[in-house]
C-alpha positions in Angstrom: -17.0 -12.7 -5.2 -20.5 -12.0 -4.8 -22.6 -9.9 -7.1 -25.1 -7.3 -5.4 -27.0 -4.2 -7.2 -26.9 -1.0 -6.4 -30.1 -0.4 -4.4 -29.2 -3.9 -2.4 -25.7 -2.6 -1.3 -26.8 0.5 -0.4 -29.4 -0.6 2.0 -27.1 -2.9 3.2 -24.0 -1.3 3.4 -23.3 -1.4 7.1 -23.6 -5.4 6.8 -21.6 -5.9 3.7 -19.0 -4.0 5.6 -19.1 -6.0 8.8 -18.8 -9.4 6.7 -16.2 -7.9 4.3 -14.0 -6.9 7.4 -14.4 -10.3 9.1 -14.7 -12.8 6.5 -13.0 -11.2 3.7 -15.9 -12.1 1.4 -15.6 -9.3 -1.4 -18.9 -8.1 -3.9 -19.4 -6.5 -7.0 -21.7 -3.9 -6.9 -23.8 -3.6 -10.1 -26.2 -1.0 -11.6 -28.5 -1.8 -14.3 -27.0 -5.2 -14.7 -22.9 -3.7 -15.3 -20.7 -4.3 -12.8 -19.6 -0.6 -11.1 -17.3 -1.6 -7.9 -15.8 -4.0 -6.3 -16.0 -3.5 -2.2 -13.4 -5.4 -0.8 -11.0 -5.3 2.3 -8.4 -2.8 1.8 -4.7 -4.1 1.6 -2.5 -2.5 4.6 0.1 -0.9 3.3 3.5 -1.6 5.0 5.8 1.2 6.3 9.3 0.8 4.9 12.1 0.3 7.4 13.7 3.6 8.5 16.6 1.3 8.8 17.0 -0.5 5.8 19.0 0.5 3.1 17.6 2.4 0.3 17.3 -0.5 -2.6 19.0 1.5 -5.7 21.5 2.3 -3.0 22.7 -1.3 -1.2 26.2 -2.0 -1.4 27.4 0.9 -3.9 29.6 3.5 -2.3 29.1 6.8 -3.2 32.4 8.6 -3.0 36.3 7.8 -3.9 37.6 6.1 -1.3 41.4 5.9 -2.2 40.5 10.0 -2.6 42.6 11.8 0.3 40.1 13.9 2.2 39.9 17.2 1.9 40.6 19.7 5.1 36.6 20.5 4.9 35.7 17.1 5.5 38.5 17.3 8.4 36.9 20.4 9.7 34.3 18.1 12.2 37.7 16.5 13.8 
């Protein structure tokens, strides 16, 4: 990680942003010596499946099976 001021990153942004996106490099902005921010390449955050089963969820059933069913649940048929 690289440490820049304040002033230096600001006049800079537009190439600290260019090498952050294609390098990766990340930098520590500073101000009066004390590190303030970090400006690194933001992590992608993944889209769950639509498909997959909900994790608290997997393999549990959620009803009686050995229950008869009732004529409501019938009523579809």
């Amino acid at each position: 990680m690289v440490t820049i001021n304040a002033q230096q990153a600001l006049s800079q942004i537009s190439l600290l942003l260019a090498r952050v996106e294609s390098t990766g490099e990340s930098y520590l902005i500073c101000r009066d010596g004390k590190p303030v921010a970090t400006l690194a390449r933001a992590r992608q955050a993944e889209a769950p499946d639509p498909l997959a089963p909900h994790p608290e969820l997997a393999g549990k059933i959620l009803y009686d099976p050995t229950e008869p069913a009732s004529e409501e649940d019938w009523a579809i048929w």
